[in-house]
C-alpha positions in Angstrom: -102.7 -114.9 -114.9 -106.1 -112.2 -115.4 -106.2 -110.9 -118.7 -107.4 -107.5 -119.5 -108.9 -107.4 -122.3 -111.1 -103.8 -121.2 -109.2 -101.6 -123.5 -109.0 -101.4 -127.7 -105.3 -101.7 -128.9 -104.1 -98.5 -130.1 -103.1 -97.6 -134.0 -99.3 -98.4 -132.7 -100.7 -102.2 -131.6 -101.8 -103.2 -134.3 -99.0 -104.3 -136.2 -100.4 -107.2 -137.7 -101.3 -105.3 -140.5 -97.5 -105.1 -141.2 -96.7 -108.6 -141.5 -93.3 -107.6 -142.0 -93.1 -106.4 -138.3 -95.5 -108.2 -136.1 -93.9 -111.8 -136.7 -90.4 -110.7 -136.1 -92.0 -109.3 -133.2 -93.1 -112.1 -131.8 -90.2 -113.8 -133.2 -87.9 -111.4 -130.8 -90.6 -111.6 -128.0 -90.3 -115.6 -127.4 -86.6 -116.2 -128.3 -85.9 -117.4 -125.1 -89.0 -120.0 -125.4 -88.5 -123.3 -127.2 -91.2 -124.6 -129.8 -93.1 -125.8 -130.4 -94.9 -122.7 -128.5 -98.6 -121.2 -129.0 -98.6 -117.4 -128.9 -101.8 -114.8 -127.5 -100.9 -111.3 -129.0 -103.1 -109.5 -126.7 -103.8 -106.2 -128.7 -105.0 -108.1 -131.4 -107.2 -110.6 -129.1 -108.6 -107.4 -127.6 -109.1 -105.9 -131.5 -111.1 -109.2 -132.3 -113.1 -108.9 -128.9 -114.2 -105.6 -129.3 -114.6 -105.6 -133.2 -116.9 -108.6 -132.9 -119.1 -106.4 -130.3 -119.2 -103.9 -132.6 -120.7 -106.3 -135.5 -123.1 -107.9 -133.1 -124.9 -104.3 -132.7 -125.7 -104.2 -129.3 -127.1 -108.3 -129.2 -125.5 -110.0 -126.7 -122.8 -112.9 -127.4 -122.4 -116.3 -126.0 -118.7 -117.6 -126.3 -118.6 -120.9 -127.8 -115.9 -122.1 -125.8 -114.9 -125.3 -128.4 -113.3 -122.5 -129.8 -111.4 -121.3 -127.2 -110.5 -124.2 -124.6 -108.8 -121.7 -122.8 -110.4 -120.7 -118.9 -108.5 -117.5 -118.6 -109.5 -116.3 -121.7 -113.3 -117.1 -121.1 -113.0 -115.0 -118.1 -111.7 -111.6 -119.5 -114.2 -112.1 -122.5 -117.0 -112.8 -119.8 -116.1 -109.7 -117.5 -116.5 -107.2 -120.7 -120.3 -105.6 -121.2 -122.2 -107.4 -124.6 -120.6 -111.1 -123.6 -123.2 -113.0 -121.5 -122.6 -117.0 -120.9 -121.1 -120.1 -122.5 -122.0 -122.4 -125.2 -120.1 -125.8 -124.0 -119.7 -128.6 -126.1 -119.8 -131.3 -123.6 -121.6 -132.4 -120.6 -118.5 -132.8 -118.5 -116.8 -129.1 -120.1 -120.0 -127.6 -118.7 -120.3 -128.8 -115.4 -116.4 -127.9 -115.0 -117.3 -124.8 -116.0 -119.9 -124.0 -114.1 -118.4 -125.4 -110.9 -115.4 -123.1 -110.5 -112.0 -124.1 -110.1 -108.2 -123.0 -109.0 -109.1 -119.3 -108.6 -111.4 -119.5 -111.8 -115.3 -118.3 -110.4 -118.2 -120.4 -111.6 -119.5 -119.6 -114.9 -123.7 -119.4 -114.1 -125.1 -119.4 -117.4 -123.7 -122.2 -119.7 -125.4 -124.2 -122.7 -124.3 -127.4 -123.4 -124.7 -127.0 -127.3 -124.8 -130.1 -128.6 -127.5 -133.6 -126.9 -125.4 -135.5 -123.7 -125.3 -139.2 -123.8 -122.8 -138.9 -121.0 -125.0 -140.8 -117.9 -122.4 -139.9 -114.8 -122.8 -136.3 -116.0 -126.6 -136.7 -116.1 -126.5 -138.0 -113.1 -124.2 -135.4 -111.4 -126.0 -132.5 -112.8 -129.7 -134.2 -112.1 -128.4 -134.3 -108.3 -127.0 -130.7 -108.0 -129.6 -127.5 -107.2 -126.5 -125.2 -107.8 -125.3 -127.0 -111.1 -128.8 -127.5 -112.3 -129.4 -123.8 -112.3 -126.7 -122.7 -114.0 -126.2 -125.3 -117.1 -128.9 -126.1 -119.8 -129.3 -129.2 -122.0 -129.6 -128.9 -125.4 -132.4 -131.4 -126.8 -134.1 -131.9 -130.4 -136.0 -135.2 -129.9 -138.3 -137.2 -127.1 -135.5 -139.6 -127.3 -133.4 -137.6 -125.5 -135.8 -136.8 -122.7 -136.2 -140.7 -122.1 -132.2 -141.3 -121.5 -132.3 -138.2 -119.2 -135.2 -140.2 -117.6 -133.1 -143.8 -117.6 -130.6 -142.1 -115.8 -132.5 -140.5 -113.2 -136.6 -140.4 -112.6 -137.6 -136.9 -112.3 -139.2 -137.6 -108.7 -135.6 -138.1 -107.8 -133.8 -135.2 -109.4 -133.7 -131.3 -110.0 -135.7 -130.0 -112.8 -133.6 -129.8 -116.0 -133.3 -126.8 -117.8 -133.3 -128.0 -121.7 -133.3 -126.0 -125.1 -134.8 -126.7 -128.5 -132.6 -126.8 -131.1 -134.3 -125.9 -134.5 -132.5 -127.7 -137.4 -131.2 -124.2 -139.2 -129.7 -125.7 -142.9 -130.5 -124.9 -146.1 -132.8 -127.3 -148.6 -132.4 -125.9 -151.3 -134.7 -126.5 -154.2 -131.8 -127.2 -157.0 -128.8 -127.8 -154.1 -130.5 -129.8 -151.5 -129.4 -130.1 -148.0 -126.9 -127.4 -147.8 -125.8 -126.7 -144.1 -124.6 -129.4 -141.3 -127.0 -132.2 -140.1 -128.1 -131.4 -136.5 -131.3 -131.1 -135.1 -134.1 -133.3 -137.0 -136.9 -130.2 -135.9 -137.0 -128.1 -139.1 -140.3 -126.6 -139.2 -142.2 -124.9 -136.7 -144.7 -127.4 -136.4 -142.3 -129.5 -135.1 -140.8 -127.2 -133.0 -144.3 -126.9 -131.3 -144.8 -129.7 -131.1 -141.4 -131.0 -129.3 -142.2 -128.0 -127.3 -145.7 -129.3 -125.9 -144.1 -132.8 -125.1 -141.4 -130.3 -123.3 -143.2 -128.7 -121.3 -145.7 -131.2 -120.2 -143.2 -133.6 -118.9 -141.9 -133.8 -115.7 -138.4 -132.9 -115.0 -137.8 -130.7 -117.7 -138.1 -126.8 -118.1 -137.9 -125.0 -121.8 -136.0 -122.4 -121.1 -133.9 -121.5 -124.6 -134.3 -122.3 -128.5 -131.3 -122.6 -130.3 -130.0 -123.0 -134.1 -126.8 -122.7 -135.6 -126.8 -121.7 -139.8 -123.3 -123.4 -140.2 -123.5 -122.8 -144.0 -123.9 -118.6 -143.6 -121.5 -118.3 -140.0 -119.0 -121.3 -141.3 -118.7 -120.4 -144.9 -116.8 -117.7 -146.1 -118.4 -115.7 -148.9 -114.8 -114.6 -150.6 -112.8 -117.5 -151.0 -109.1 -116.7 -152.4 -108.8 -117.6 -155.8 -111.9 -118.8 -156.5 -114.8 -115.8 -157.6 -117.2 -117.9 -159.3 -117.2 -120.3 -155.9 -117.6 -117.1 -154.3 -120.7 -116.0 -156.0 -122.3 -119.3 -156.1 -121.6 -118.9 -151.7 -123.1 -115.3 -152.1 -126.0 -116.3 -153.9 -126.6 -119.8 -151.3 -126.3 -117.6 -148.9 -128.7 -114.5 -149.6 -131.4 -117.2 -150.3 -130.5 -119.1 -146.7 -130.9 -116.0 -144.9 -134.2 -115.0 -146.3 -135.5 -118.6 -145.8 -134.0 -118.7 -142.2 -135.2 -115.8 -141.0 -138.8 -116.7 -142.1 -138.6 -120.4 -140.2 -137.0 -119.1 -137.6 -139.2 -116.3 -136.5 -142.4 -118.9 -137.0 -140.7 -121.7 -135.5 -139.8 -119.0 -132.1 -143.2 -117.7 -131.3 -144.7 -120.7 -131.7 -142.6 -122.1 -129.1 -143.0 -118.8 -127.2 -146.7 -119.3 -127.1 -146.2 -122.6 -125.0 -143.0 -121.7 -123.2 -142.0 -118.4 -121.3 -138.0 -118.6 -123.0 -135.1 -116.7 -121.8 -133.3 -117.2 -124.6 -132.9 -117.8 -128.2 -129.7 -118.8 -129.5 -128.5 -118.3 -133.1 -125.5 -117.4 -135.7 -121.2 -117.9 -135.6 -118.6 -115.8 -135.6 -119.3 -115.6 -139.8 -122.9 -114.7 -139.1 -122.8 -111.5 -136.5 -124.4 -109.4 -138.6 -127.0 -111.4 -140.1 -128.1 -112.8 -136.3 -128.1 -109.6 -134.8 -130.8 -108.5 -137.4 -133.0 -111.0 -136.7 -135.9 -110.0 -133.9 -136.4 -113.5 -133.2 -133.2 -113.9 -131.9 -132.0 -112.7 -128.1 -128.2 -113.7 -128.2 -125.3 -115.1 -130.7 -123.0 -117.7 -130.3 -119.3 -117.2 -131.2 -116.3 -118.1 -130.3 -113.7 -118.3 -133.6 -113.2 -114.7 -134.1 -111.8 -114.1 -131.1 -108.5 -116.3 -131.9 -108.6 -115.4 -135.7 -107.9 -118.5 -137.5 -107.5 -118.1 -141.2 -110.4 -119.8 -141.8 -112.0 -116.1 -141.2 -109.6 -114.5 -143.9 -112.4 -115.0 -146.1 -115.3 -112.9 -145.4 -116.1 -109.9 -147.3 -118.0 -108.1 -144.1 -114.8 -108.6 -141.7 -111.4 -109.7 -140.7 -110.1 -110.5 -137.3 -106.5 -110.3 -136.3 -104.6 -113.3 -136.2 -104.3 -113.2 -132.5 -103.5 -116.8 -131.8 -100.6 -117.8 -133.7 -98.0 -120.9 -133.2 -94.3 -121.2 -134.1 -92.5 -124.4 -135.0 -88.9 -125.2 -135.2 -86.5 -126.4 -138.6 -85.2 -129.7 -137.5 -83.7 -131.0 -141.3 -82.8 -129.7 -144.7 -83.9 -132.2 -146.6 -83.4 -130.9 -150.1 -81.5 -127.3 -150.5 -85.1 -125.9 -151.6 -87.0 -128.0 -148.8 -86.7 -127.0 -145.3 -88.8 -129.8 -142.6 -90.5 -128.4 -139.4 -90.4 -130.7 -136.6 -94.6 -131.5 -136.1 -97.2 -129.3 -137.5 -100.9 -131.2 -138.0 -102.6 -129.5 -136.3 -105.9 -130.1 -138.9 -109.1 -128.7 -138.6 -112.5 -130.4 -138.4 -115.1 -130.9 -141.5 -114.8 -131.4 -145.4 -110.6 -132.9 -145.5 -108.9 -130.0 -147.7 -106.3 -127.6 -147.9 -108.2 -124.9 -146.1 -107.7 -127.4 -142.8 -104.4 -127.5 -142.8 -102.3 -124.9 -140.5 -101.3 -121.7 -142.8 -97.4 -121.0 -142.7 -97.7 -117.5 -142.1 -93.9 -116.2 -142.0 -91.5 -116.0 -143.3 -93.7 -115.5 -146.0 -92.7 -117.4 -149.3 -92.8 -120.8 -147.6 -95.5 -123.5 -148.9 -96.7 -127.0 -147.8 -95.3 -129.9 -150.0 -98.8 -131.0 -151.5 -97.9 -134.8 -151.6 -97.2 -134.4 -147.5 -98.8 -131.7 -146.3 -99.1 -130.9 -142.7 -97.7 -134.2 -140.9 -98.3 -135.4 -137.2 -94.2 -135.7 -136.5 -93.1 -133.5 -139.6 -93.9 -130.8 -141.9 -91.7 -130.3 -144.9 -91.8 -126.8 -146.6 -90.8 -125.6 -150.2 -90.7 -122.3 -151.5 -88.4 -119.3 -152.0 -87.5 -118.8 -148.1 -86.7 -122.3 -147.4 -83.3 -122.1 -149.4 -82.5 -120.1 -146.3 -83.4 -121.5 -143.4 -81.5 -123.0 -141.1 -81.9 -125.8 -138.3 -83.2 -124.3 -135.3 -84.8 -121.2 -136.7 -88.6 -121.2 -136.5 -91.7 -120.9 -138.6 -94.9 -118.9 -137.1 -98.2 -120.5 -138.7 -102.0 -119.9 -138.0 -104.8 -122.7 -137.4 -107.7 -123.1 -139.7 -110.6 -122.4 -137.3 -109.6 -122.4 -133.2 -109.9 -125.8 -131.0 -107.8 -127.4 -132.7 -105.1 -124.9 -131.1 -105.7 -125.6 -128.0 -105.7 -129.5 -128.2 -102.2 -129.4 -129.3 -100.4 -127.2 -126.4 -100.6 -126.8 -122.3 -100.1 -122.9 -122.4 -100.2 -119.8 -124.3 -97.7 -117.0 -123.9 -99.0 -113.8 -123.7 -97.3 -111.7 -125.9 -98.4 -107.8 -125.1 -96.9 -104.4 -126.1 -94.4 -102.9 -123.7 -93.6 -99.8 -124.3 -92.8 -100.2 -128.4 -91.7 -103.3 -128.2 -93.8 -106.7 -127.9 -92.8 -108.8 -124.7 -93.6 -112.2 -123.1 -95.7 -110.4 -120.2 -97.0 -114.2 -118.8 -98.6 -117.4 -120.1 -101.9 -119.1 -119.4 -103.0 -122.6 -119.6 -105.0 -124.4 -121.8 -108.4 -127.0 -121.3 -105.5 -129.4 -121.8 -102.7 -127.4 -119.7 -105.5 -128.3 -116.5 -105.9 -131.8 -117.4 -109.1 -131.4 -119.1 -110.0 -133.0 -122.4 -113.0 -133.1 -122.9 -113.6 -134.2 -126.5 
């Protein structure tokens, strides 16, 4: 099923900022749908859509599809003016991608975001003119380059579009490395100089630079309950950006003196702002906001909607204060913590037991509301970030406002939904 996402909701839409109404909404909207079920509310996907254009300032953004894994939902964010391309996170995810499939058109711009060790990929994409046009490889060492070459000689192959991924972390003089451990180019001297070996080797066109600041886009700079955390993040991250934008902007025209780029690739859904300031930087990647994991709740400068959501159903009373959901780890990727674990959303008053947490078969819940529950009622929660989502169901229902009332208007398939996984 298309999805429109053209339009901003109206004030009457957005009733997730009545959490009193919107989750008996949905609650009301998928009664006739057993869980466990994965929801889209669409006004507030087309809030997050349009609110993250308005952040980015006019600087077109890639979708990082790792954090959407959903085709339909690539293609209305694609169709709207300000989103330009893909950032995949696999080989295989972008050649699917950029080949087309059941009624989906061929995505012509995508970035594989992360180095490919997957040889039949290589292989398939090295032997393609259409494929090879429309999908670039991300690279940060000669290394790289030389298993490209083992898989295929460049006599025998396409050119391959690559991009230069400039390490974008923090080392900080009293915190040290502060950021995620990616690319090992860092300054621009090395940047150039990758660059030079780049461009004067056969096979290979730099077209793109890339670098992600995970620890300015990924972090956010008000956690709950924790203001002197919060000011140590503010203060890591006012240094970062000054020290980023510096590198960054040496690092690109170097590179830009050797190589004629069409793109450079920086920032996160955390990070809009920031990116979009920086001159040395033609597009940004982000993909999390659009969803609205609760990992985003956190930010001082924003706050999407939660418009992926996912309900489970009471299968035991325990305990007369303990009610058990059947399922419900659905964790998040990085540092293991409570901030990965789903967030029970409503009824409100409900809380993970801390000894069990989020379980793989079962997830028992304490608190004020689960005196009441019964079996069979149901439990909306919201994922920490967005991938993880999608790994864990074949469809989302589209949930969209009809009238004054919110209604199951269709339902659209996930990566997984298609038989894909790609990771």
């Amino acid at each position: 099923m298309p999805i429109d996402l053209s339009t901003k909701p109206t004030a009457a839409e957005r009733t997730w900022t009545t959490p009193d109404v919107f989750w008996p909404a949905l609650s009301a909207a998928t009664a006739h749908l057993d869980p466990a079920l994965a929801v889209l509310h669409l006004p507030a996907l087309r809030h997050n859509t349009h609110d993250m254009l308005r952040r980015a300032a006019g600087k077109p953004i890639r979708v990082a599809s790792k954090s959407v894994r959903v085709r339909a939902v690539l293609d209305a964010v694609l169709a709207l003016p300000g989103y330009h391309g893909v950032l995949a996170y696999t080989l295989p995810e972008a050649l699917w991608l950029a080949s087309g499939s059941d009624g989906h058109p061929p995505i012509e711009d995508v970035v594989v975001g992360y180095p490919t060790a997957h040889r039949s990929a290589i292989h398939r994409l090295a032997t393609s003119p259409e494929l090879a046009a429309r999908v670039t490889l991300m690279v940060d060492s000669v290394a790289q380059l030389d298993l490209i070459d083992s898989v295929i000689a460049p006599a025998d192959r396409e050119t391959i579009r690559v991009c230069l991924e400039l390490d974008s972390s923090w080392k900080s003089p009293v915190l040290g490395h502060i950021g995620v451990w990616r690319s090992p180019v860092f300054t621009p001297a090395a940047a150039r100089t990758l660059a030079e070996v780049v461009v004067g080797r056969a096979g290979f066109a730099l077209v793109g630079m890339m670098g992600y600041e995970a620890q300015i886009a990924g972090q956010g700079d008000k956690p709950e309950g924790k203001p002197a955390w919060g000011a140590t993040l503010r203060w890591m991250q006012k240094n970062s950006k000054a020290e980023l934008a510096d590198r960054r902007g040496q690092a690109v025209a170097g590179v830009r003196e050797i190589a004629d780029l069409e793109f450079v690739n920086g920032g996160g859904t955390g990070s809009l702002e920031f990116t979009a300031s920086d001159e040395s930087v033609t597009e940004i990647a982000a993909g999390s906001g659009l969803f609205g994991g609760h990992l985003f709740d956190n930010y001082r400068s924003f706050r999407p909607a939660p418009a992926a959501s996912f309900a489970l159903s009471v299968v035991r009373r325990p305990a007369p204060d303990t009610a058990t959901l059947l399922g419900g780890g659905w964790i998040a990727s990085g540092p293991p913590g409570a901030d990965r674990m789903p967030q029970v959303a409503w009824p409100t008053g409900l809380k993970l037991v801390e000894r069990e947490m989020a379980g793989e078969v079962q997830t028992p819940l304490t608190g004020v509301a689960a005196g009441v529950l019964r079996v069979g009622d149901r439990v909306w929660l919201r994922h920490t970030k967005s991938g993880e989502l999608s790994e864990h169901v074949d469809a989302f229902q589209l949930v969209d406002t009809v009238g004054d009332i919110a209604k199951v208007v269709g339902a659209v398939p996930s990566y997984r939904g298609e038989g894909q996984v790609f990771l």
